[in-house]
N, C-alpha and C positions, 0 to 999 in steps of 0.2 A: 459526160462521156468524152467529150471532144479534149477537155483538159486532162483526162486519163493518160489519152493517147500523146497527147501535147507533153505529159510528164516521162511518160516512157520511151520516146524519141530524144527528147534530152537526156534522158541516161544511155540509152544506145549510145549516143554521139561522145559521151563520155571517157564511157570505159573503152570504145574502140579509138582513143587518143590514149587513154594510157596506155594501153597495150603497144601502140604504134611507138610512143616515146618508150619503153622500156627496152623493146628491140633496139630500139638505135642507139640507146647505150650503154644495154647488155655486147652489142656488136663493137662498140667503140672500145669496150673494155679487155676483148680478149685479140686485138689487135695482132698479136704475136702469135703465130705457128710454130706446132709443136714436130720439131722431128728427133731421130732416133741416133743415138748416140755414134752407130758405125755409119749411118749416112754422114753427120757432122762429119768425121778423121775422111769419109771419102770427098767430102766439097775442101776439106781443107786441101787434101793430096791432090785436088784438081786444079788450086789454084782460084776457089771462087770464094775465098771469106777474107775481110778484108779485116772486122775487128772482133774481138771476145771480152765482154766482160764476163769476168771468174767469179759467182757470189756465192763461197761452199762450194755444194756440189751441182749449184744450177750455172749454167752456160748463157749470156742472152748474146746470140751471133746473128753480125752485121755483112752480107753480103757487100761488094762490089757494086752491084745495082740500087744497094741501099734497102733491101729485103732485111724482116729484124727475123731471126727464128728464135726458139728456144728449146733447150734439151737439159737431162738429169746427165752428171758425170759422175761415172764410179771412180772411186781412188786410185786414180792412173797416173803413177807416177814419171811417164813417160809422156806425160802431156802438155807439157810445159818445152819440153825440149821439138815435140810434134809442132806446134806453132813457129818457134822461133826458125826453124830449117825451112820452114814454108812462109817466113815472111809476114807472118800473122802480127798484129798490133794487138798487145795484149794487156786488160787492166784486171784488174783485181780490188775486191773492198768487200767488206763483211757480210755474213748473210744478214736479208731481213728477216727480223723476227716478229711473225706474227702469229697471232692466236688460232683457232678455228673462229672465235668469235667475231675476230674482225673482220677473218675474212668473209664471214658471211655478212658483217653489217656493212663493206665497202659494196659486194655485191649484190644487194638488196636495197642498196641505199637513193637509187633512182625510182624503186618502188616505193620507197618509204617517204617518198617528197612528193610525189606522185596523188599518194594515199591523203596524206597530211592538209595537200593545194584541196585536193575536192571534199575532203569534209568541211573543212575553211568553207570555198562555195558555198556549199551546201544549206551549212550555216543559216549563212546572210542573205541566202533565198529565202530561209523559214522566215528567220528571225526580222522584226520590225514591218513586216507586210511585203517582205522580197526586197534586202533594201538594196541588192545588188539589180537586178532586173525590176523594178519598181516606181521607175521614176514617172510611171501616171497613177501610183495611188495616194491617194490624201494622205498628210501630214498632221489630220486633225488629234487633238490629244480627249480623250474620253475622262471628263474630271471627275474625281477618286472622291465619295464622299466621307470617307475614313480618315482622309486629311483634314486640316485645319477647316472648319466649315463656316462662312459667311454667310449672314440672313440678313436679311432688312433691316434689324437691330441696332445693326454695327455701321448702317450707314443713315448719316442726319446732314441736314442741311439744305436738302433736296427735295423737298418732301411733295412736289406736284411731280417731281420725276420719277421719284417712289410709287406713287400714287395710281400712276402708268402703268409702269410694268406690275403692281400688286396684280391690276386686271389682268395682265398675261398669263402671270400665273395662276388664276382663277381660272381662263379659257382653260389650260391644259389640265387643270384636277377633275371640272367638270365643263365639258363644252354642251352639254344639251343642256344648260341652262342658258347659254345664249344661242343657240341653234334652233330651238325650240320656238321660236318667233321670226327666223327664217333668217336671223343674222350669220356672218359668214367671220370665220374665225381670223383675225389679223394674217398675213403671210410673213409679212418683215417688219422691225423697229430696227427704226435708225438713233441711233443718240449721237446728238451734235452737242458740240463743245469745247472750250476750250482746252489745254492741255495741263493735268492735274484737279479737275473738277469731280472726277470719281465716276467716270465714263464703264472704264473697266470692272472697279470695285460694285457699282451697278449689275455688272453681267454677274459675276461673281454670287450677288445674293441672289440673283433669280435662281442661278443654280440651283444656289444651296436650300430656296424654296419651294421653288416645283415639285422633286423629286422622281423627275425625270432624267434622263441620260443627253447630257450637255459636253456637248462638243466646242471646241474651242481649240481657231486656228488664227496665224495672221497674216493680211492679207499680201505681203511680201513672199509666204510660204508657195504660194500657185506660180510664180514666175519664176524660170528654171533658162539654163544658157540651150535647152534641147526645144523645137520649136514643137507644138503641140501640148506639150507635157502641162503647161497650167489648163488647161481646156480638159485634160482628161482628169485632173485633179479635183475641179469642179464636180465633174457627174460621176465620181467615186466616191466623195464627200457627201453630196445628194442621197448617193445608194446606201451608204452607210446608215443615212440620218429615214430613211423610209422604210430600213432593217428595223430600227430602234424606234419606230414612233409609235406613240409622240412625244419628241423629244424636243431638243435647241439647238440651233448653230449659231455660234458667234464667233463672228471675224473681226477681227482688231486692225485698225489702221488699214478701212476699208478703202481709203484714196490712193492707197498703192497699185489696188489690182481696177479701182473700178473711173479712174478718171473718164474724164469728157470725151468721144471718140472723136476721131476725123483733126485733131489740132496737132499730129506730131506729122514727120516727115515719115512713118514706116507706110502709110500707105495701108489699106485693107487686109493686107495679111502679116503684120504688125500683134507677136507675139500677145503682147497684153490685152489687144483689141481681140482678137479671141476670145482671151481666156474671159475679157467680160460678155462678152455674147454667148459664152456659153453659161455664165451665172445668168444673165437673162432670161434664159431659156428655161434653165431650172427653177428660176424664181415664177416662171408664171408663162409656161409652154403650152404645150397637146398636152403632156401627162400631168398629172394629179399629186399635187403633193400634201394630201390631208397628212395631219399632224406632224408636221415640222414645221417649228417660227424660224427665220433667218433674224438673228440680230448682229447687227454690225455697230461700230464706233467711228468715229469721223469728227478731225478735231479743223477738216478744210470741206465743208460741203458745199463751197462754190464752184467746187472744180469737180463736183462729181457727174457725171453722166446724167441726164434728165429721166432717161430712159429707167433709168434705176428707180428714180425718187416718185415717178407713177404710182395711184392705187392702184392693187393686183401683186403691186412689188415689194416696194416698202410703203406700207400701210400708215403705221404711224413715224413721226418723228419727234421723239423727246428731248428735248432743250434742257442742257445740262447744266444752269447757269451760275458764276462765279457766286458764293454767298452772302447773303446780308448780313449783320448783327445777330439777328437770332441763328439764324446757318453756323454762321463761326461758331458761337456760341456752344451748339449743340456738337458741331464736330470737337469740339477742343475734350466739351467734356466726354465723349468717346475715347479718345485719345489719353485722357487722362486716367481715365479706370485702370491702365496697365502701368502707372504710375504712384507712389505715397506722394501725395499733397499737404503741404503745409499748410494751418489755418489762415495763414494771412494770404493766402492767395483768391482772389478775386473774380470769378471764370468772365464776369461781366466785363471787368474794365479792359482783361485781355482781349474780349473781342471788340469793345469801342477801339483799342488802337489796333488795331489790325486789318484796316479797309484794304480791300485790291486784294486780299491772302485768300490763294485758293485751297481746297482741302489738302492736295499737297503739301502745301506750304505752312499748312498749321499743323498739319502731321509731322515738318521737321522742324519746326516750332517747338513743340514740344519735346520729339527726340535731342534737338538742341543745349535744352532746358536741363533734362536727366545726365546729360554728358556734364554742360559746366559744374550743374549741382554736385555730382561724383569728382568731379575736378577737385571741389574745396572741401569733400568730407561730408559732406550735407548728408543726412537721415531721409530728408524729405524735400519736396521741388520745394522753393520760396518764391516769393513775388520778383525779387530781385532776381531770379535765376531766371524767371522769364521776360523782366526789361532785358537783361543782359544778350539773352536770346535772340531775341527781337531785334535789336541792337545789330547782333552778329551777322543772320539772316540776312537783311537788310544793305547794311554799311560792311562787313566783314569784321577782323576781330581788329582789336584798339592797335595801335603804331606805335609802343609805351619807347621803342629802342630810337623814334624818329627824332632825331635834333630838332628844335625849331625855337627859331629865333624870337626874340622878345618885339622885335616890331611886325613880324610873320603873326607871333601871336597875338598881339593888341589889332593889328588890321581883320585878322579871321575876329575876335571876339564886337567887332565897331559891327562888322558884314553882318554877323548873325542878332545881332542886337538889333539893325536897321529890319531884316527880315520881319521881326518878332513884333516890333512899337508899330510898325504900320498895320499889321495883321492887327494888333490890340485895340488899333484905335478906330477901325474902319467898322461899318455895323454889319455890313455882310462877309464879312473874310472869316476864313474858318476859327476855332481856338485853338491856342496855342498849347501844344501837349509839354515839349519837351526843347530845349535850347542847349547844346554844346560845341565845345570849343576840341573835346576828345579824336586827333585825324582818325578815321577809319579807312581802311581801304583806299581811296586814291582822294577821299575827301576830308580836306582839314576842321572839317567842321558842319554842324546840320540844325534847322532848324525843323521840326516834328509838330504837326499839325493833325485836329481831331477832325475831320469832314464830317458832315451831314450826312446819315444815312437819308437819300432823297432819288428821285427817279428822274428829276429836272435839273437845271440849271437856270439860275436868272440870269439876265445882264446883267443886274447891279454885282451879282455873286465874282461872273466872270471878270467885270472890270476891277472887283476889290483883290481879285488875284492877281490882275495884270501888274495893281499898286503893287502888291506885297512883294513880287519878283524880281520888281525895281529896288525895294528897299534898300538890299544890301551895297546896290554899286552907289545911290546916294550916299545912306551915308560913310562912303569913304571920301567920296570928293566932298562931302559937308565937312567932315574933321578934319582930314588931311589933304584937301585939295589937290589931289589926284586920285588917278585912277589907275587899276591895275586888270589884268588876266582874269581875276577869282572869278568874275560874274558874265563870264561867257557863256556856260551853259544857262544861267539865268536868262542871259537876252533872246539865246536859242526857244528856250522854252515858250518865255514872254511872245515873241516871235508867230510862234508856230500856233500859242492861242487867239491873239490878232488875229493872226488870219482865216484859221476857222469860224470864229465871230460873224466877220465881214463877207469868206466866200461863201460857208455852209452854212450856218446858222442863224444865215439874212439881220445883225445887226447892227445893220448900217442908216443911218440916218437920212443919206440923200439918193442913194440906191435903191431901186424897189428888190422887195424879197424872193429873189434867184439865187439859183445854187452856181456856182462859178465855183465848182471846185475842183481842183486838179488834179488830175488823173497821172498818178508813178507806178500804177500796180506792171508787173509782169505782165504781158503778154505772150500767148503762146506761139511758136512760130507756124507759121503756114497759115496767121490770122490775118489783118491790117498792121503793118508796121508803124504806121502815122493815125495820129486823129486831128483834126481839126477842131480847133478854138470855136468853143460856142458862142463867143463873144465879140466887141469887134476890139482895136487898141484903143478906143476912148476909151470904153468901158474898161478896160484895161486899168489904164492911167488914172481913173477914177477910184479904182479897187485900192492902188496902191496909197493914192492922196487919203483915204479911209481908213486903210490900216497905219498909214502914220501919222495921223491924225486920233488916232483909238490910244497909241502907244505914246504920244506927248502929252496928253492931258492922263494917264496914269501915273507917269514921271513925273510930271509936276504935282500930283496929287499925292505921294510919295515927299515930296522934297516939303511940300509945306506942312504937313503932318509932324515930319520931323526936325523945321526949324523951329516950329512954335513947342515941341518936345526935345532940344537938346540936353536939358539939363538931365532927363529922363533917360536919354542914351547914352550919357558917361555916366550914372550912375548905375544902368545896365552893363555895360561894358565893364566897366570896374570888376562886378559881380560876377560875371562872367570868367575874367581874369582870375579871381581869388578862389571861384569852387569849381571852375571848368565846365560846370553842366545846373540849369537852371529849370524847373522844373516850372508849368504854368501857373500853379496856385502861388511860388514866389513870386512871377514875373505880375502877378494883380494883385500881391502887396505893395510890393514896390512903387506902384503906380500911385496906389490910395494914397501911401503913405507921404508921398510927394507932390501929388494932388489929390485932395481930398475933395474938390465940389465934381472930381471928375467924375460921369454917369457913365458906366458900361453900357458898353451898347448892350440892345437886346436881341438874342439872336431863337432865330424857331429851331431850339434843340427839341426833340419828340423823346421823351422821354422811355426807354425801350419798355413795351410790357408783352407780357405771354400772350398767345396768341388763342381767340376762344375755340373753345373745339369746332362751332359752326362756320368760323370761316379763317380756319388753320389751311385749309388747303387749295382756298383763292386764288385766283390770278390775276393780279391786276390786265385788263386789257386795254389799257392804252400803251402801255410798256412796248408794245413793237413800235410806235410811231419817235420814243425817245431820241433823242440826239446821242451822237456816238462818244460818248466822252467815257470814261474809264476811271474809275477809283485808283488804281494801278498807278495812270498816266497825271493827272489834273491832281488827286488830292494829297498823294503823300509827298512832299518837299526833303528836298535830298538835294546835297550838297555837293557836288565831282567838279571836282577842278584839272586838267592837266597839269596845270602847274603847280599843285596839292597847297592851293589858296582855296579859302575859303568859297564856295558857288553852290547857289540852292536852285532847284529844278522845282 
């Protein structure tokens, strides 16, 4: 009732503004008074009209004081001579010719904009939940299941995350199957994760599972330049979703609205600090929010609020983590269903080379793949259309227009050869995929390496990397006795593993095993702007005597590798020179073939197999205690030079 009256008061106020603007320029419009023809000849004989304009038989007369009148004049031919004896300034110019039409649409035409302005209003009060007076209701979108629909199906790779939310969705078809024993239905799921891991695509299949009414907002949408407005946004959103239940919410890039409170300078009534006090509230206040899940996405859950991440709030939290070998696997072949596949394509060996690729990344993988293959006319993807891919991804597309000199090109083809014979020879370094001389992107050239799918890292593993990163700046000071730029980024990389070794990952010899690791993250302001060395400068100077100490005997373990192997590196190089791009199964001919008592190392490849149904959906649990190293960062070797020389990372 109260909105009744709240709706009828805003139209009073309305129309008594039209009304008010149509007077003032109905009034505006008829400016000019009307007088009578023998009044006019009597103000002329008085002396009180100073000009006439003549239009036909209408008069419009300018007083002296500057009064305008206006009068009809009948065919007076003596009218003209009446002015001129009295002094009168006289014009003349044709009549206007106007319609009845016009003249009622110039007359009517301040109601008619009038009319026009408040349907407009009107409108945009209905329309989109009042978008004009509106700005505290949710922006939440109600997804359509008539659309394009996602299920579980369509997402692989994930499958303990899956696993998750399958449960959620079971809670909401029947929840007295687990109420029934006095358990209490999840309130929130958080999914954490990197960016591209299928965080959203996630939300997307609960949707389209449940079949429930799934809301979906992000979390950038609550914060507005009006103070208040995301706080009301909140508990309209709320109200929506306890209309509909039981249903879902899901907020996307839940770190915009729900960060850490108390670390910025706005102080307690700091717009966004609301508005997450007031999702607080909703999430688990006085009132009851039986059947509604809140799930959010969050690709920074370090900076999110504590208060958030409480049971009561968010209940669980699903790890959305980048994929292994069989993950890839399974996403590619999704991805490929909307694709014609060639027989020679291999879904396996795309996903051996594809370490560090998140579902993103395989998804434009693929799209990748169908672009070049329609480039050259192709029916079907080939195998080559996804090295080529991969390739592009990666490095970007080939530099075919770039000059490059014959000793540019002999030093890149010596660099990436050195990369490759230390990797070959060393027993824990990874295998050698792929070797070219082809610039991509700002690198002249790249050496491609197969990692181990593995959850550890050894020392021996780390130190046969340290070799391999040396390679390339050896051998150029082996054949040509200098040095040049290419292998900057090398020493960076080499560099930066050293030191994780020695500070974090306690492998040091004469050091006991403490974390000495240095702290460059951001800090918030209004925190400690300094911290204090946990350590003293011995220890210091001890760290650095260990990490150059780490990094000289992998240099030399590098350099002797490949002086007892040079004949192997010019006849690498060579090969290199002649097809540009070497592939590893030639690069361990080459070797037999030139040493034949040589023994490959033997390395703990695991050979990939399917995973049994009983323990397809394990979790390793020692996995949280891993070392932070990255497929991404550590295993794939990549080449960037500024000075578009050869340099492998």
């Amino acid at each position: 009732m109260n909105q009744f009256y709240k709706n009828l008061s805003l139209w009073l106020v309305i129309v008594l503004m039209m009304v008010m603007l149509y007077n003032i320029f109905n009034h505006q419009q008829s400016f000019q008074k009307e007088v009578e023809y023998s009044e006019f000849l009597a103000m002329v004989e008085s002396k009180n009209v100073k000009h006439v304009n003549i239009q036909g038989q209408n008069l419009i007369i300018t007083s002296f004081k500057g009064e305008e009148y206006q009068s009809f004049a009948p065919d007076d031919a003596k009218l003209i001579e009446i002015l001129r004896t009295n002094g009168v300034s006289i014009k003349a110019s044709p009549p206007t010719e106007s319609s009845w039409l016009m003249s009622i649409v110039i007359s009517w035409l301040p109601m008619i904009v009038l009319i026009g302005v408040w349907i407009f209003f009107m409108r945009q009060m209905q329309g989109g939940g009042g978008k004009a007076m509106s700005f505290g209701k949710s922006r939440a979108r109600l997804m359509d299941d008539k659309k394009e629909k996602v299920t579980f199906q369509d997402v692989a790779g994930i499958d303990e995350a899956k696993e998750e939310l399958t449960e959620i969705v079971d809670f909401l078809k029947d929840p007295k199957k687990y109420t029934r024993l006095g358990g209490r239905i999840p309130k929130g799921v958080l999914l954490v994760g990197g960016p591209g891991t299928g965080k959203t695509l996630l939300s997307r299949a609960v949707a389209g599972e449940a079949g429930v009414p799934f809301f979906t907002i992000s979390g950038s949408d609550f914060v507005e330049m009006f103070v208040g407005v995301g706080a009301s946004r909140v508990r309209d959103l709320f109200a929506q979703g306890k209309k509909n239940a039981p249903c879902i919410i899901f907020i996307d890039e839940l770190d915009a609205v729900g960060r850490q409170r108390g670390a910025g300078m706005g102080g307690g009534h700091d717009e966004r600090e609301q508005t997450l006090n007031q999702l607080l509230v909703e999430m688990d206040g006085f009132e009851s929010n039986e059947g509604v899940i809140l799930m959010a996405a969050t690709n920074r859950a370090d900076v999110l609020d504590p208060a958030l991440l409480r049971p009561g709030r968010f209940d669980r939290q699903v790890f959305v983590d980048m994929p292994d070998i069989r993950g890839r696997k399974g996403i590619l072949e999704v991805h490929m269903k909307k694709t014609p596949i060639g027989d020679d394509v291999d879904v396996l060996i795309i996903a051996k080379g594809t370490p560090g690729f998140s579902g993103a990344d395989l998804e434009n993988l693929v799209n990748e793949a169908a672009l070049l293959a329609a480039k050259k006319g192709h029916d079907k993807l080939t195998m080559m259309d996804f090295e080529d891919s991969k390739d592009k991804v990666v490095m970007g597309l080939e530099r075919k227009s770039k000059v490059i000199s014959e000793d540019e090109k002999k030093t890149t083809a010596y660099h990436e050869a050195g990369h490759a014979l230390v990797a070959r020879f060393l027993p824990h370094a990874m295998a050698v995929n792929k070797i070219t001389i082809i610039p991509r992107g700002r690198a002249a050239g790249l050496t491609w390496f197969l990692p181990e799918e593995s959850d550890f890292k050894y020392k021996e593993q780390l130190e046969s990397e340290l070799a391999v990163a040396y390679g390339g700046r050896v051998a150029e000071e082996l054949i040509f006795n200098r040095i040049c730029t290419g292998a900057s980024n090398d020493i960076k990389q080499a560099t930066d593993l050293a030191n994780k070794m020695i500070r974090i990952f306690g492998m040091s010899e004469d050091l006991v095993p403490m974390s000495y690791e240095q702290h460059h993250d951001n800090i918030f302001i209004g925190r400690e702007m300094t911290q204090a060395k946990e350590y003293s400068e011995d220890t210091a100077r001890k760290i650095d005597a260990e990490v150059s100490s780490l990094i000289t005997r992998s240099y030399k373990k590098a350099q002797e590798l490949l002086k007892e192997n040079v004949e192997i590196l010019h006849a690498l190089s060579e090969l290199l020179i002649e097809k540009e791009t070497v592939m590893g199964k030639e690069l361990d001919e080459l070797v037999k073939s030139m040493k034949p008592d040589f023994v490959f190392p033997k390395r703990d490849e695991k050979e990939y197999e399917e995973p049994k149904p009983e323990t397809k959906s394990k979790v390793k649990e020692s996995k949280a205690e891993e070392p932070e190293i990255k497929e991404s960062d550590e295993d794939i070797k990549l080449d960037i030079d500024d000075e578009d020389k050869a340099d492998k990372t």
